[in-house]
ZAMAR-42752 format. One record per atom (N, C-alpha, C): residue number from 0; atom name; x, y, z. Coordinates in steps of 0.2 Angstrom, whole numbers, plus 5000, padded with zeros to 4 digits. Each point is the difference from the previous one (the first is absolute). Layout:
# residues N
<num=NUM	atomo=CA	x=X	y=Y	z=Z>
...
This chain:
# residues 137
<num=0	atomo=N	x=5440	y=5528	z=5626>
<num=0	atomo=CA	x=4999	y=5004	z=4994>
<num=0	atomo=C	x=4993	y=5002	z=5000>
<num=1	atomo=N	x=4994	y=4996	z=5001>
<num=1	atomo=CA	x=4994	y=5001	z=5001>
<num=1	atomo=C	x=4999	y=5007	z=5004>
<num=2	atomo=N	x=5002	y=4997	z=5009>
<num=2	atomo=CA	x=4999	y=5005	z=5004>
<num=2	atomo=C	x=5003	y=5006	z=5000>
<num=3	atomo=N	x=5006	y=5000	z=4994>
<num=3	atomo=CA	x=5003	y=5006	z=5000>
<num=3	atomo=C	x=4999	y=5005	z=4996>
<num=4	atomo=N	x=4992	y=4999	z=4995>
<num=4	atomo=CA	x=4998	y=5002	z=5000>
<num=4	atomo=C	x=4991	y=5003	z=5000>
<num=5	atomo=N	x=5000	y=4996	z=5007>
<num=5	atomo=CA	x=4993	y=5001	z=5002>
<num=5	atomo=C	x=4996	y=4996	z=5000>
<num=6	atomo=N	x=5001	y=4995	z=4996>
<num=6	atomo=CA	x=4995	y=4993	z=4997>
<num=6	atomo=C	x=5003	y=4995	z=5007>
<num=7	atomo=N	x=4991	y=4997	z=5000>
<num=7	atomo=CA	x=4999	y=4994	z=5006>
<num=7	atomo=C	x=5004	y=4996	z=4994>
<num=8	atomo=N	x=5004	y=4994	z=5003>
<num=8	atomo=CA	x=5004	y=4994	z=4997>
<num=8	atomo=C	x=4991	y=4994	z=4999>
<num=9	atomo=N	x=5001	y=4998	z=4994>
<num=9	atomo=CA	x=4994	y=4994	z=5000>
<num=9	atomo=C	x=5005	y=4996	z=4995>
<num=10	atomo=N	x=4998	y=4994	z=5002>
<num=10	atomo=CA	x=5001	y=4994	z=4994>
<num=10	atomo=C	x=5002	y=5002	z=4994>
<num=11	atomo=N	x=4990	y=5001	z=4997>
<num=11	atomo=CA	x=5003	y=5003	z=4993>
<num=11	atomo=C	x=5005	y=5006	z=4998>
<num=12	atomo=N	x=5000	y=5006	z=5005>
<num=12	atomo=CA	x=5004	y=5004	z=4999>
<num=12	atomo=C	x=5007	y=4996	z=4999>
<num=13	atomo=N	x=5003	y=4997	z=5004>
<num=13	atomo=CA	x=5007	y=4998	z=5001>
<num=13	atomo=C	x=5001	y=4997	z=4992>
<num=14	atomo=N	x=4994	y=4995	z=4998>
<num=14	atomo=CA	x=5000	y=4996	z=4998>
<num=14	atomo=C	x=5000	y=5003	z=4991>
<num=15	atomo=N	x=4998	y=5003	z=4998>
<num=15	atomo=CA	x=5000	y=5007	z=4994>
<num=15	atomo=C	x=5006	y=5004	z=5001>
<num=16	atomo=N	x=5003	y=5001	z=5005>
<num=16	atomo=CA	x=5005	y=5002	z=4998>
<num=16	atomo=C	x=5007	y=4997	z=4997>
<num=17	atomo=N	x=5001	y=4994	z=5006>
<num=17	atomo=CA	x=5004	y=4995	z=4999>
<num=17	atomo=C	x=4999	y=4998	z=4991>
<num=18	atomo=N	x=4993	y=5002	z=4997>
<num=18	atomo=CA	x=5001	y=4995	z=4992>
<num=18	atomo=C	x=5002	y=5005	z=4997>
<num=19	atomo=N	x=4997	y=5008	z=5002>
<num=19	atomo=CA	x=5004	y=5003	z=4995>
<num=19	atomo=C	x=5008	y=5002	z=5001>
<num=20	atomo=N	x=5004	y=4998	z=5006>
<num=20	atomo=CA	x=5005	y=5000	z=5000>
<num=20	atomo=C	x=5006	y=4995	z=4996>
<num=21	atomo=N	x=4994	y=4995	z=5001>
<num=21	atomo=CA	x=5001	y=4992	z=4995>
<num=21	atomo=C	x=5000	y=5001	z=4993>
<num=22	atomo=N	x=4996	y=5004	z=4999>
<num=22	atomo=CA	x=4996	y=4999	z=4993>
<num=22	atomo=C	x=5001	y=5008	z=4999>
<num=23	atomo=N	x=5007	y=5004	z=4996>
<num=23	atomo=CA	x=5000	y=5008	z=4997>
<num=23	atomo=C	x=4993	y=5001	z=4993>
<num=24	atomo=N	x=4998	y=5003	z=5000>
<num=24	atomo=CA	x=4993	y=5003	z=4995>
<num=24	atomo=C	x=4995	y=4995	z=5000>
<num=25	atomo=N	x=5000	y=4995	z=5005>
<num=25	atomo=CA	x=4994	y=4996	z=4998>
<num=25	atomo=C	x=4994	y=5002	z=4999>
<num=26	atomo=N	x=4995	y=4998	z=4995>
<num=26	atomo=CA	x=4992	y=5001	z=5001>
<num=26	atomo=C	x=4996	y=4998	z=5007>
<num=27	atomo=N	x=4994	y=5003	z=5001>
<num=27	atomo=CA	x=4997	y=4997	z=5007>
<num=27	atomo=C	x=4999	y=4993	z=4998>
<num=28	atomo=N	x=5000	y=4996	z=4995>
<num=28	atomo=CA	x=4996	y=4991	z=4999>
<num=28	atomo=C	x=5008	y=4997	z=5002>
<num=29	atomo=N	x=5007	y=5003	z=5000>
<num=29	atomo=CA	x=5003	y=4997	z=5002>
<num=29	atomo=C	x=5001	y=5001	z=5005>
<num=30	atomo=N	x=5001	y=5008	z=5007>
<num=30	atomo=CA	x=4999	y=4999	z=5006>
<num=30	atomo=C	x=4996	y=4994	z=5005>
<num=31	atomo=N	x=4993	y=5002	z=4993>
<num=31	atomo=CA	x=4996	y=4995	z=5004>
<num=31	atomo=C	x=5002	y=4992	z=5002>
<num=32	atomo=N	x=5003	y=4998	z=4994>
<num=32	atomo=CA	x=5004	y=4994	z=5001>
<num=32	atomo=C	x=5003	y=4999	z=5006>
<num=33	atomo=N	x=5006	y=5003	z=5001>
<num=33	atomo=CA	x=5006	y=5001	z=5003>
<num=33	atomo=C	x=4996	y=5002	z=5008>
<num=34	atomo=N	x=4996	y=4999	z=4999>
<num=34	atomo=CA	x=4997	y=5003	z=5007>
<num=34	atomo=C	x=4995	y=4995	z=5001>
<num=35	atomo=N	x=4997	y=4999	z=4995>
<num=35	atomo=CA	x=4999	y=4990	z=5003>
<num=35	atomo=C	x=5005	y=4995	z=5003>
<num=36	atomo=N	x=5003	y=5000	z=4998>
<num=36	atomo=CA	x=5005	y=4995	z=5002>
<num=36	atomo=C	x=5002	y=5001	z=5007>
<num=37	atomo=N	x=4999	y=5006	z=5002>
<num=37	atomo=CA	x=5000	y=5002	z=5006>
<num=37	atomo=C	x=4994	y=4999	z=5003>
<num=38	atomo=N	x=4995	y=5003	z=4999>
<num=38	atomo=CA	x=4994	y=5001	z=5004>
<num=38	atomo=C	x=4994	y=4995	z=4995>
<num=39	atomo=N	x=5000	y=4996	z=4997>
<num=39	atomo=CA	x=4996	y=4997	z=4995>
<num=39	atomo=C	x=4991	y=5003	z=5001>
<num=40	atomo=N	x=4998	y=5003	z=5005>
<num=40	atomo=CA	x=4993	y=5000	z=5002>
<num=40	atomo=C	x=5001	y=5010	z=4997>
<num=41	atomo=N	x=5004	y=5002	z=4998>
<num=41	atomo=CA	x=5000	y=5006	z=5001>
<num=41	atomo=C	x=4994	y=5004	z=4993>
<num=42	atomo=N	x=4997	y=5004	z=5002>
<num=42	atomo=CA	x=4995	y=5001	z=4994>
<num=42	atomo=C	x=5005	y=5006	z=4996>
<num=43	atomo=N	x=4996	y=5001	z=4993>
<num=43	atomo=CA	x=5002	y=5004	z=4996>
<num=43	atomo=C	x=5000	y=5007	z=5006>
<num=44	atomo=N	x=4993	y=5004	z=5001>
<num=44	atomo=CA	x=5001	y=5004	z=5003>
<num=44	atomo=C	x=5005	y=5002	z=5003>
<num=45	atomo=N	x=5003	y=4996	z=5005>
<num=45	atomo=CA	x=5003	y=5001	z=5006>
<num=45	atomo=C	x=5006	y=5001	z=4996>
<num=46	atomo=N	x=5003	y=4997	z=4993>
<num=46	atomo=CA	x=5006	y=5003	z=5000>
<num=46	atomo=C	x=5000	y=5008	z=4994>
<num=47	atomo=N	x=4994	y=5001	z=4998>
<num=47	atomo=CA	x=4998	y=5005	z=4997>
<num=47	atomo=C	x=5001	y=5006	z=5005>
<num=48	atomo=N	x=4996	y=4996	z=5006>
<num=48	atomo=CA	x=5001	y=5007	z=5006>
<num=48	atomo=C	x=5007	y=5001	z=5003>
<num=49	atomo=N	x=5004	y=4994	z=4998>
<num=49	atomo=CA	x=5008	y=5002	z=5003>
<num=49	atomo=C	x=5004	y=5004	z=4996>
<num=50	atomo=N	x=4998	y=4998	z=4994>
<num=50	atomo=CA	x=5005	y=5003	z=4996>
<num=50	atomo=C	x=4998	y=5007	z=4998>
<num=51	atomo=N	x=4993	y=5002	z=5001>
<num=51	atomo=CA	x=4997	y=5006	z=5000>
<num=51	atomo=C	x=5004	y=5004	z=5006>
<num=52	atomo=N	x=5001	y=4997	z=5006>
<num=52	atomo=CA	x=5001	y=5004	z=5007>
<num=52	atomo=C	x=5010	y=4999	z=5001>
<num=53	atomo=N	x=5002	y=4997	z=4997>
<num=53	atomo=CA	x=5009	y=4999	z=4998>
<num=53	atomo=C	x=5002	y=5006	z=4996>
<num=54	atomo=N	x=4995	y=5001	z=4994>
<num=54	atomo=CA	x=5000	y=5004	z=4996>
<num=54	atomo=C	x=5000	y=5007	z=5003>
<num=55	atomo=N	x=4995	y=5000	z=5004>
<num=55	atomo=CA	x=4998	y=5009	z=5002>
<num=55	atomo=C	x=5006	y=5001	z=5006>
<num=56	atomo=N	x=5001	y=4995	z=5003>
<num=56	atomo=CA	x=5006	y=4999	z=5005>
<num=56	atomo=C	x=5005	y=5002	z=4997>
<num=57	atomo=N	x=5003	y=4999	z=4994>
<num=57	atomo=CA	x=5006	y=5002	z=4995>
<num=57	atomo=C	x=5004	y=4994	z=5003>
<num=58	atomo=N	x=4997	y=4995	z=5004>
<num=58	atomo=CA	x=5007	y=4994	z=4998>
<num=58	atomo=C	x=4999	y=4994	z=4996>
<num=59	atomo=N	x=4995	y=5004	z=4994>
<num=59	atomo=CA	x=5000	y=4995	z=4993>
<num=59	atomo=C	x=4998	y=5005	z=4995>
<num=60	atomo=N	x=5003	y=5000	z=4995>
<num=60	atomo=CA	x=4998	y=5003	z=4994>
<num=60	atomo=C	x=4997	y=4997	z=4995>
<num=61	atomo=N	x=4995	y=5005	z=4995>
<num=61	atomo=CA	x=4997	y=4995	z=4996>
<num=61	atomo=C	x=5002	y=5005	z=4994>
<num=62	atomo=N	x=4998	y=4997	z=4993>
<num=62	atomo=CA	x=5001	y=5001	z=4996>
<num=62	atomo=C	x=4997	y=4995	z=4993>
<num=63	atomo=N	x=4998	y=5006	z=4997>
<num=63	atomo=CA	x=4996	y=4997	z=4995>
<num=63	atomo=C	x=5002	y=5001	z=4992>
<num=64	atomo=N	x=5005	y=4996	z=4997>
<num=64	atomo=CA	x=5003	y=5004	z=4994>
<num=64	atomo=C	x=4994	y=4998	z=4994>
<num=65	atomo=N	x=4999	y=5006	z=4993>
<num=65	atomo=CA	x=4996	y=5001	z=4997>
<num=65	atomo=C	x=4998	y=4992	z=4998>
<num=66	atomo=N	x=4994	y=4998	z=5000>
<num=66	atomo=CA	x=4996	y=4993	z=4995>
<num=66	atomo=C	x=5002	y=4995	z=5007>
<num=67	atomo=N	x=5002	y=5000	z=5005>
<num=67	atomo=CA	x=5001	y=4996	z=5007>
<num=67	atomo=C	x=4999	y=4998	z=5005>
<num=68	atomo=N	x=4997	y=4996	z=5003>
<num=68	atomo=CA	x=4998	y=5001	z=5006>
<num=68	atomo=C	x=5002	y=5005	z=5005>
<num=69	atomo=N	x=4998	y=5001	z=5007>
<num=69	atomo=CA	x=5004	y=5004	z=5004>
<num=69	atomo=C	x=5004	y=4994	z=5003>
<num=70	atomo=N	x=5005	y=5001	z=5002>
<num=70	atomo=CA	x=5006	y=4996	z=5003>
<num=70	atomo=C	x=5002	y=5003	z=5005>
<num=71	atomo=N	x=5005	y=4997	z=5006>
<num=71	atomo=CA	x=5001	y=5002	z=5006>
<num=71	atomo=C	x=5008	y=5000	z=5003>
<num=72	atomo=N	x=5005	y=5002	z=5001>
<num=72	atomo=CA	x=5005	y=5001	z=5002>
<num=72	atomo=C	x=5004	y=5002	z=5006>
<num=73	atomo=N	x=5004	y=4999	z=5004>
<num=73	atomo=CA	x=4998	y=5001	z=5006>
<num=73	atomo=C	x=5007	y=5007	z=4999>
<num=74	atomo=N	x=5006	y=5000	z=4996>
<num=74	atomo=CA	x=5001	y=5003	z=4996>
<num=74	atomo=C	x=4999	y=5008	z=5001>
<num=75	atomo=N	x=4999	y=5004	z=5008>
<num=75	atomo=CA	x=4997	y=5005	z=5000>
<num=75	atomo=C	x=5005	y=5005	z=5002>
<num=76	atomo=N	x=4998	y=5009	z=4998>
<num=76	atomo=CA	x=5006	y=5003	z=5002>
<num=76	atomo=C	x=5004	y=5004	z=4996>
<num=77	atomo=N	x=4999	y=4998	z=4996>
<num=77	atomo=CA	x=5009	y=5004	z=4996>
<num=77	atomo=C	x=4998	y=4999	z=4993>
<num=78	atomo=N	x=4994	y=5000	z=4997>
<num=78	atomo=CA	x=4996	y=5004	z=4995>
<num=78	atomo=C	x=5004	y=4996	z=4993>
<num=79	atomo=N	x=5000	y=4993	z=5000>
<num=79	atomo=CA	x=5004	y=4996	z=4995>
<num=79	atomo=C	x=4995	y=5000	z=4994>
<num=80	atomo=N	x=5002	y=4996	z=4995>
<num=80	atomo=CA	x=4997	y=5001	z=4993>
<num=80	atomo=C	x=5000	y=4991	z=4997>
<num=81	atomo=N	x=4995	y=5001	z=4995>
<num=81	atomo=CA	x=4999	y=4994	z=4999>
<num=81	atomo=C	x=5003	y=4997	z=4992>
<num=82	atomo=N	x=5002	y=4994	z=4998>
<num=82	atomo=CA	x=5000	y=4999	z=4993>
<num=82	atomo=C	x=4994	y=4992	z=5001>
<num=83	atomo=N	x=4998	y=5002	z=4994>
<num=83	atomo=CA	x=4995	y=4994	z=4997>
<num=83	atomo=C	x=4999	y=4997	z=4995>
<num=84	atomo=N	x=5001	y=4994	z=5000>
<num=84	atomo=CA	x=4999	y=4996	z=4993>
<num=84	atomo=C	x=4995	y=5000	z=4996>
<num=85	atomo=N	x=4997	y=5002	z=4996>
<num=85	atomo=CA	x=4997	y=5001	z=4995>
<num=85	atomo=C	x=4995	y=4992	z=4997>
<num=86	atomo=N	x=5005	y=4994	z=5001>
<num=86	atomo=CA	x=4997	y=4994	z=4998>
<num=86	atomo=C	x=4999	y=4996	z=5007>
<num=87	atomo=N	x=5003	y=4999	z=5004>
<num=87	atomo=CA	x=4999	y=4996	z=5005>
<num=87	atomo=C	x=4997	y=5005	z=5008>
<num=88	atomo=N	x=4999	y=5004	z=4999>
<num=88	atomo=CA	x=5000	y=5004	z=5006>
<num=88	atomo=C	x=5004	y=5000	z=5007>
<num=89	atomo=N	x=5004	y=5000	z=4999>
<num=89	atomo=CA	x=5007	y=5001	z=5005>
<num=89	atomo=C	x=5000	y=5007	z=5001>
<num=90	atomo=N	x=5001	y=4999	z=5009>
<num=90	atomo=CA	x=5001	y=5007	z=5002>
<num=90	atomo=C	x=5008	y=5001	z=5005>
<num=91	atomo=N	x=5003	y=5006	z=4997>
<num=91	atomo=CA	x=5006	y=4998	z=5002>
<num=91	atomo=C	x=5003	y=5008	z=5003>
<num=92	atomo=N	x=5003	y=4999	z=5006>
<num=92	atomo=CA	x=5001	y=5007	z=5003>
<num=92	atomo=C	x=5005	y=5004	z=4997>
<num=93	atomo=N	x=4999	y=5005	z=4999>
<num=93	atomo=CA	x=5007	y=5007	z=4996>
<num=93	atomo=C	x=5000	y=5003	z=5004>
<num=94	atomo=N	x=5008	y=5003	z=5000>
<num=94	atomo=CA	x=4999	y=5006	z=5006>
<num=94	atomo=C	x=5000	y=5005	z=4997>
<num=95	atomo=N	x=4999	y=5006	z=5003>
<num=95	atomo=CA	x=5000	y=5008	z=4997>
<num=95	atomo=C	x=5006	y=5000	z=4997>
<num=96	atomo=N	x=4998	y=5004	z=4994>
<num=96	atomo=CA	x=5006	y=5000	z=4993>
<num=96	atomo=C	x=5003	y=5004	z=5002>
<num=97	atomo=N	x=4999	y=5007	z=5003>
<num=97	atomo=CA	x=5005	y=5005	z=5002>
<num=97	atomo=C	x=4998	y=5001	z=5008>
<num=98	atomo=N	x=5005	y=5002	z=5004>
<num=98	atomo=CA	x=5000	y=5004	z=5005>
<num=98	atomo=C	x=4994	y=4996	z=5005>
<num=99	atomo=N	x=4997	y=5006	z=5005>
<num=99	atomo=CA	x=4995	y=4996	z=5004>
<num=99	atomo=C	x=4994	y=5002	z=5001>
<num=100	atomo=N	x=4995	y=4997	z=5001>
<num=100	atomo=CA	x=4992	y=5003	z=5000>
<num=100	atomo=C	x=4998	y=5004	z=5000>
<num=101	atomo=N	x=4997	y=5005	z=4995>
<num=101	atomo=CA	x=4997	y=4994	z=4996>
<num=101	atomo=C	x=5003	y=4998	z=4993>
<num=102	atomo=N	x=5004	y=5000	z=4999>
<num=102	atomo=CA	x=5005	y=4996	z=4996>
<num=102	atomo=C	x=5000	y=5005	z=4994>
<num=103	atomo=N	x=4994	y=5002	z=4997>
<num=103	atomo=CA	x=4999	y=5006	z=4994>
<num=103	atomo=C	x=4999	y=5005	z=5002>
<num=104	atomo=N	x=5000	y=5007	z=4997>
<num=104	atomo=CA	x=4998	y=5007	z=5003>
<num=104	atomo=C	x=4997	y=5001	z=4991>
<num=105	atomo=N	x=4991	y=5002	z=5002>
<num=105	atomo=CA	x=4996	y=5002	z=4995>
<num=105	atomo=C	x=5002	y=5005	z=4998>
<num=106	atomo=N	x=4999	y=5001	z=4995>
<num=106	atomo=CA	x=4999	y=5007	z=4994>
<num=106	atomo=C	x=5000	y=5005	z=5001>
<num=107	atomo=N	x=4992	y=4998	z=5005>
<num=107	atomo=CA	x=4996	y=5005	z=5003>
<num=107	atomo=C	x=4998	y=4996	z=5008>
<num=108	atomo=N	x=4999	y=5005	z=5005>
<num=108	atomo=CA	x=4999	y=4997	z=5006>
<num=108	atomo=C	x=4992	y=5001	z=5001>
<num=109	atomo=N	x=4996	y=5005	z=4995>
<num=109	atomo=CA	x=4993	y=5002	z=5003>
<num=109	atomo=C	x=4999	y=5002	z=5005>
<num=110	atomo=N	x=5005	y=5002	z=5004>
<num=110	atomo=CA	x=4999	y=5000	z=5008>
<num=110	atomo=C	x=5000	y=4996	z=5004>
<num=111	atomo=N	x=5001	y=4996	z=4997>
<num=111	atomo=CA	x=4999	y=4993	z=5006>
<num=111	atomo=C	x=5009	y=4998	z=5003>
<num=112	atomo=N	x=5000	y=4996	z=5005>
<num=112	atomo=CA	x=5006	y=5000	z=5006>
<num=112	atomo=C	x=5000	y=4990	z=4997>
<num=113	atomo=N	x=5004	y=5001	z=4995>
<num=113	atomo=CA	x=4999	y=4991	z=4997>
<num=113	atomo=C	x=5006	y=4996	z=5005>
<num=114	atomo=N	x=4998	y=4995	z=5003>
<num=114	atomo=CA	x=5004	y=4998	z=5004>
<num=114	atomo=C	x=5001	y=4991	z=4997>
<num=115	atomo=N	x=4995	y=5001	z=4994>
<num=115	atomo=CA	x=5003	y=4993	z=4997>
<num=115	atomo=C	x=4999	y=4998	z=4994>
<num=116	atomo=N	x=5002	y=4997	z=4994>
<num=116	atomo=CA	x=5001	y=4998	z=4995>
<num=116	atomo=C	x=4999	y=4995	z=4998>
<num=117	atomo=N	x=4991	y=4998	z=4994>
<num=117	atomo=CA	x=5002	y=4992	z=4998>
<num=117	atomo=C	x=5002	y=4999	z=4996>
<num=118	atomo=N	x=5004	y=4995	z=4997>
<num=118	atomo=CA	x=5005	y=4999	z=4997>
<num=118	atomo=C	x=4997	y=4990	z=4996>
<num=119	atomo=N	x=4998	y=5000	z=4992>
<num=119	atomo=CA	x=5000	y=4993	z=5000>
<num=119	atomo=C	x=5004	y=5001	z=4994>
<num=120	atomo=N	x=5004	y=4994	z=5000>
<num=120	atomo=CA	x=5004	y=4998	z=4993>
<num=120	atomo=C	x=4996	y=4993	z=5000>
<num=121	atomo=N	x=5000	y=5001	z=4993>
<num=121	atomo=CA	x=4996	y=4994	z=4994>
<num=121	atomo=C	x=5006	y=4997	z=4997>
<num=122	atomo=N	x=4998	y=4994	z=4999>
<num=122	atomo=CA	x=5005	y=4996	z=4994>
<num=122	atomo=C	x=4998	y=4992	z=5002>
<num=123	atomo=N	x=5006	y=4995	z=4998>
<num=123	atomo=CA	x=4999	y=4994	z=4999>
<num=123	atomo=C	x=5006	y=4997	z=5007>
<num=124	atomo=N	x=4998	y=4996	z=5005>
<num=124	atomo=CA	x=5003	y=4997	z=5003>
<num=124	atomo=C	x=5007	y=4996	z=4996>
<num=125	atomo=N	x=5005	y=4998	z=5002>
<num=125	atomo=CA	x=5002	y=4996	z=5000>
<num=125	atomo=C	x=5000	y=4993	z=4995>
<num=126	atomo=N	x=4995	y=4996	z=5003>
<num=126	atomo=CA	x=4993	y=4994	z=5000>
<num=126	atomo=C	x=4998	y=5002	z=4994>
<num=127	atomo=N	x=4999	y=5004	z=4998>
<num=127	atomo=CA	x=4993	y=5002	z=4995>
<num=127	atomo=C	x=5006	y=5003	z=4995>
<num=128	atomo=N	x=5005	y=5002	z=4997>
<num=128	atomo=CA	x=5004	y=5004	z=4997>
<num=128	atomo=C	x=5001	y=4994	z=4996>
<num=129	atomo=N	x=4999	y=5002	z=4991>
<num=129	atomo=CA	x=5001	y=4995	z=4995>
<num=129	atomo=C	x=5008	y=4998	z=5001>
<num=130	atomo=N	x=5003	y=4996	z=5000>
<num=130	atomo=CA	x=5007	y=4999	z=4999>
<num=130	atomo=C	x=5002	y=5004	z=4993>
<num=131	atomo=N	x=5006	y=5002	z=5001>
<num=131	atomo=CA	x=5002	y=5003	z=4993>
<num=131	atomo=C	x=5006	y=4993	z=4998>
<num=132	atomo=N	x=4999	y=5002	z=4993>
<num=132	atomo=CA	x=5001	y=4994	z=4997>
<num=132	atomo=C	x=5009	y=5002	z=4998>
<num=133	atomo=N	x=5006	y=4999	z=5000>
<num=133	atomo=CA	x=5006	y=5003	z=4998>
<num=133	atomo=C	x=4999	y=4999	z=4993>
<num=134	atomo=N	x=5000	y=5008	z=4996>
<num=134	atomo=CA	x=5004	y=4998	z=4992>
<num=134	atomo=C	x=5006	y=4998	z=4998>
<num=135	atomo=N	x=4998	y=4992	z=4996>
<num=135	atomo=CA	x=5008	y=5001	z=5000>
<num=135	atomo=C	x=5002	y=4999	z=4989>
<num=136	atomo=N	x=4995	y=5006	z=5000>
<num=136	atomo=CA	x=5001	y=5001	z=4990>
<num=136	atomo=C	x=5008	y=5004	z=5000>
């Protein structure tokens, strides 16, 4: 995957990609984890600089939803959309509501040749959703 697209293969590289493959929207303090356990001597840097060069490589996407860390997904391609929990911060993948990339067509184009769409949905997980209580008046 590496060589295929031009990147020398190193440890860390291997080794940040495999966590975000592991781990969908993780933060970097959790990559870093995941990437200890692997490599334990590995410095912050170094996975800074992988997920920097994954990223421009386009075999890792990142994503930064409003008030969040940036997070990292390997999830590259086909121009998906996000939903997010509002109390717990869960980040979960949606696909394009209509048709294909870029999923919306604006209003207005400006001129511009838009080849992608972001897309975040807000709300409450699952986890985090009060129970509803049945009435039984």
């Amino acid at each position: 995957m590496l060589r295929g697209v031009g990147l020398r293969v190193t440890r860390p590289r291997v080794a940040v990609l495999t966590a975000v493959y592991a781990h969908p929207h993780a933060d970097t303090d959790t990559i870093i984890g995941a990437v200890r356990e692997d490599i334990p001597e590995v410095s912050h840097q170094a996975v800074y600089d992988s997920l920097r060069v994954l990223t421009a490589a386009g075999l890792v996407r990142r994503i930064q939803p409003s008030g969040s860390l940036a997070r990292y997904e390997a999830r590259v391609g086909d121009n998906h959309h996000h939903v997010v929990c509002r109390s717990c911060g869960m980040v979960e993948d949606v696909d394009c509501a209509v048709g294909e990339a870029p999923c919306l067509i604006a209003s207005d184009d400006r001129g511009y040749t838009i080849d992608e769409a972001e897309v975040t949905y807000w709300g409450l997980c699952s986890g985090c959703s009060p129970l509803e209580v049945p009435d039984h008046t």
